[in-house]
Backbone bond lengths (Angstrom), bond angles and torsions (degrees), N, CA, C in turn:
res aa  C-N    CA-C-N  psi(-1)  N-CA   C-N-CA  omega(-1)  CA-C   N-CA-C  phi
1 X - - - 1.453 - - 1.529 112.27 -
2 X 1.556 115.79 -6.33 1.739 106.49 -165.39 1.528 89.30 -107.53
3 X 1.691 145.59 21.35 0.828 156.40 152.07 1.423 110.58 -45.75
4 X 1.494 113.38 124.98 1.732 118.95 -176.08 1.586 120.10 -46.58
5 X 1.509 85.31 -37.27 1.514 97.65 -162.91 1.923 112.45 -72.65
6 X 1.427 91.05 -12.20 1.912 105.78 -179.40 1.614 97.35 -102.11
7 X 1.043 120.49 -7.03 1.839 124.81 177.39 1.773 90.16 -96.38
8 X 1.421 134.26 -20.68 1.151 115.79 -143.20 1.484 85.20 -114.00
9 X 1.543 135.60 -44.44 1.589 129.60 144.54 1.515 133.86 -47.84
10 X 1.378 101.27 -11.74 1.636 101.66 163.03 1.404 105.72 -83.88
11 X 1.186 122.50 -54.84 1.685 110.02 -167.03 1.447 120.92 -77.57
12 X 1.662 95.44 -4.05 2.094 85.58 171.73 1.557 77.47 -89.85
13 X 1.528 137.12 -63.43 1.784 110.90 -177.86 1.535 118.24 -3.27
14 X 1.036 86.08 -86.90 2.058 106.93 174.92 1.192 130.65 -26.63
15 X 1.370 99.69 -43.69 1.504 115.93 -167.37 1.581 96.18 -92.17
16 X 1.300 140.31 -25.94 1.833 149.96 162.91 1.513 82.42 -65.25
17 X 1.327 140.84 -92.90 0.712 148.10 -169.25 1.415 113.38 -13.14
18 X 1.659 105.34 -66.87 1.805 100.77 171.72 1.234 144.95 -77.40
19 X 1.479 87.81 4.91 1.752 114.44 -172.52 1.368 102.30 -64.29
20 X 1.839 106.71 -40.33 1.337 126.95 -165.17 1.701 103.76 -53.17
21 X 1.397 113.80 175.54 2.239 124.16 158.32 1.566 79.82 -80.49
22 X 1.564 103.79 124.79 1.211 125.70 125.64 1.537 124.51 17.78
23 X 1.758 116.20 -75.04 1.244 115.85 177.79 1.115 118.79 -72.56
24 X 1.422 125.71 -30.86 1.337 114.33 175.53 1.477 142.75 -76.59
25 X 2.003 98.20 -20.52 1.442 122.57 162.49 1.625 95.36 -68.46
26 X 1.395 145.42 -73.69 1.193 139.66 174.36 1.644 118.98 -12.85
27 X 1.674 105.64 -78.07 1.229 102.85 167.13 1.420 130.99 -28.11
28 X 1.126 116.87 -75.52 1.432 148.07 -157.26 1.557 113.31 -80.52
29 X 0.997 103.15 -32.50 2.122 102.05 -175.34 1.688 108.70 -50.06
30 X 0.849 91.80 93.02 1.802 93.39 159.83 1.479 114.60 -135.98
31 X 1.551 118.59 153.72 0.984 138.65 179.79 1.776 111.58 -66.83
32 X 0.976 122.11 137.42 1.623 119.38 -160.38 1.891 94.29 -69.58
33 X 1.491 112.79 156.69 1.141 121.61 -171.18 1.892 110.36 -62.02
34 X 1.389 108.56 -29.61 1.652 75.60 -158.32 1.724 84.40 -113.55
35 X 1.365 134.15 35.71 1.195 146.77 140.08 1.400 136.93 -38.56
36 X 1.387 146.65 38.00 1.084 140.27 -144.91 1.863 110.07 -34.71
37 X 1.439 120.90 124.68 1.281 106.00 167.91 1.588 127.76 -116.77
38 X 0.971 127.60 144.78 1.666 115.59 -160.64 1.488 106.37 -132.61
39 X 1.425 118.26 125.98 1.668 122.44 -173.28 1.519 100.59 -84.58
40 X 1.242 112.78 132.67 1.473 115.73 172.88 1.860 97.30 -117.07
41 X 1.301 127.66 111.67 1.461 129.93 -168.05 1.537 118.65 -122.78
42 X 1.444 121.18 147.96 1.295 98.34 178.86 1.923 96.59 -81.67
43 X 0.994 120.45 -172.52 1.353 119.19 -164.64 1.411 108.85 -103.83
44 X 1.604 125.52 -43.25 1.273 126.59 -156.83 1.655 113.47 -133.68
45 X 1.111 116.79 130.90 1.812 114.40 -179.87 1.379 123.50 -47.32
46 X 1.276 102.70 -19.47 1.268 108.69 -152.04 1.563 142.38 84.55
47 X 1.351 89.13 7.16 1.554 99.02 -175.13 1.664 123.92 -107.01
48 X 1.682 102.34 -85.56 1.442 102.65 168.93 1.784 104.21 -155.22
49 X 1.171 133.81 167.19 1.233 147.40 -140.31 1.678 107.82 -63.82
50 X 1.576 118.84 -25.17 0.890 140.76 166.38 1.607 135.56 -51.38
51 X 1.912 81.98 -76.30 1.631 98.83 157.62 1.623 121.28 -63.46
52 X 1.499 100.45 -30.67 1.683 89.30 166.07 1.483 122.57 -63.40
53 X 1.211 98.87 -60.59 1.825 96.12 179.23 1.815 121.40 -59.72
54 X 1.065 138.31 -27.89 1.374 141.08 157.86 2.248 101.44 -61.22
55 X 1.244 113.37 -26.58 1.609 108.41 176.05 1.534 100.52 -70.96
56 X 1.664 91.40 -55.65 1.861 88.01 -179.70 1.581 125.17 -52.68
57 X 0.974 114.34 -58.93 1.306 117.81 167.82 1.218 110.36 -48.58
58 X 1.398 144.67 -65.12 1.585 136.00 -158.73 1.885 105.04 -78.03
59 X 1.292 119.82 11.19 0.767 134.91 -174.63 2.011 118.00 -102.27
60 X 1.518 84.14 -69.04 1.805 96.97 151.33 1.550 106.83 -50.10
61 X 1.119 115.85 -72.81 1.905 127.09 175.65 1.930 89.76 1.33
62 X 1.511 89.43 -79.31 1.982 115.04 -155.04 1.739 89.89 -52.22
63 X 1.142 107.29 -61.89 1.640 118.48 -152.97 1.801 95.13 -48.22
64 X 1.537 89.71 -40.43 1.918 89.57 -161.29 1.510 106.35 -70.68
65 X 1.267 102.75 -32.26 2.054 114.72 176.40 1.633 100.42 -64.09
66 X 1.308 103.38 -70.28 2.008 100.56 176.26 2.062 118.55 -34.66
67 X 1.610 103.42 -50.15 1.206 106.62 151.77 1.426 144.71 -13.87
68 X 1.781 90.40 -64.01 1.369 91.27 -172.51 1.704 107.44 118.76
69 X 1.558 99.38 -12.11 1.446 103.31 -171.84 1.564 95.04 95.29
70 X 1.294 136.61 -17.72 1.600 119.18 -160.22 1.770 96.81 -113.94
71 X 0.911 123.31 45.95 1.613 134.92 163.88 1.458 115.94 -37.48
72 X 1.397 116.08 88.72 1.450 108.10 -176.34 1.441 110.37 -64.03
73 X 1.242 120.34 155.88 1.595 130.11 -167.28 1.595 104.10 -110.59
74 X 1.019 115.00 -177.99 1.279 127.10 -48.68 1.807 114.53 -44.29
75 X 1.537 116.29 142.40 1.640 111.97 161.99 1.444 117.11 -61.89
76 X 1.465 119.85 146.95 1.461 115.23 -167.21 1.649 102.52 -104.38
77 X 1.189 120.79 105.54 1.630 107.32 -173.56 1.597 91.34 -100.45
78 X 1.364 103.26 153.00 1.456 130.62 146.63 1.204 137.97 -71.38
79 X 1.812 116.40 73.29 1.217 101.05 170.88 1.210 150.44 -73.58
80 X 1.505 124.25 10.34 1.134 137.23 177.57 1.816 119.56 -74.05
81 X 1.354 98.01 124.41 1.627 111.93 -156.40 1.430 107.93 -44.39
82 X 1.778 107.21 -38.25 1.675 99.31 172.57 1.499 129.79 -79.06
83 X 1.245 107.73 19.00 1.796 113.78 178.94 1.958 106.22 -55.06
84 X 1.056 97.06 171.73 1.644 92.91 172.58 1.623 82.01 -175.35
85 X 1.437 103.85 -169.90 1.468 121.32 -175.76 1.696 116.60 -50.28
86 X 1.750 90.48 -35.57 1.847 105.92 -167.24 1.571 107.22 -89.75
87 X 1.591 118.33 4.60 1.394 109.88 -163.27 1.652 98.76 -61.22
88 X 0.908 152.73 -51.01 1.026 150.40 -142.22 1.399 105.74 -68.35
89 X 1.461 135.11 -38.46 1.464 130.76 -171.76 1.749 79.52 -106.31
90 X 1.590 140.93 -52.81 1.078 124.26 -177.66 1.808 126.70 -44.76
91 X 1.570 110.73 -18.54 1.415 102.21 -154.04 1.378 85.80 -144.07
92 X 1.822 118.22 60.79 1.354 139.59 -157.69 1.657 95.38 -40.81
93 X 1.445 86.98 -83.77 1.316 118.48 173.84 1.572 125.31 -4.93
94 X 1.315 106.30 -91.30 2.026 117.31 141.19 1.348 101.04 2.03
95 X 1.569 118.03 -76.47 1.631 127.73 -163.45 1.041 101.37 -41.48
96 X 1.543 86.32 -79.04 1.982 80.89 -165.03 1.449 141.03 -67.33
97 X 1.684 99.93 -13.18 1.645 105.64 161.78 1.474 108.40 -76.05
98 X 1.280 131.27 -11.06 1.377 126.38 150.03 1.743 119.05 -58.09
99 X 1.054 110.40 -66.40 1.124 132.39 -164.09 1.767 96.56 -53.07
100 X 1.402 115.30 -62.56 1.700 133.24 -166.71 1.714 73.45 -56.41
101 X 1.369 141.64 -73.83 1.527 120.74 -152.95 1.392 113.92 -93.12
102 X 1.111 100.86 47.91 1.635 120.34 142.27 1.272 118.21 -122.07
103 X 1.452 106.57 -7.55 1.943 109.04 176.38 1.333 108.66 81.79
104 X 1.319 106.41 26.65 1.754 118.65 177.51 1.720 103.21 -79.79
């Protein structure tokens, strides 16, 4: 999947995608059905046990709608305290030893 040529059909995606109004790219963005899709998340708000679990969940919520509803499992959260929104391209590394032990 980290093949140029699958980076190079995502961003004309994206870029159709943003061409679109706002509400209707919102609505509508989902990942095509027989697409496997996989959430890579940081894990925790940062706050307290509460606000974490309502993040997790409204988080799965989006991922599983973007999906398609077909959210391959397991979601990969980030538990490491410095995760934030960017961990995923910030904390390369993490990724892809995530990613490699899923057999991605």
């Amino acid at each position: 999947m980290m093949k140029e040529d699958i980076w190079a059909a995502q961003y004309f995606a994206v870029r159709d995608e943003a061409s679109r109004p706002w509400a209707d790219t919102n609505d509508n963005l989902t990942a095509p059905a027989d697409v496997p899709t996989y959430a890579i998340m940081s894990y925790n708000s940062g706050h307290n046990d509460a606000s974490n679990k309502f993040y997790r969940d409204r988080k799965l919520e989006k991922a599983s709608q973007l999906a398609g509803g077909n959210l391959a499992q397991p979601a990969l959260w980030c538990t490491d305290s410095d995760c934030s929104l960017a961990f995923p391209v910030s904390k390369s590394t993490w990724t892809a030893k995530a990613l490699i032990e899923l057999g991605l």
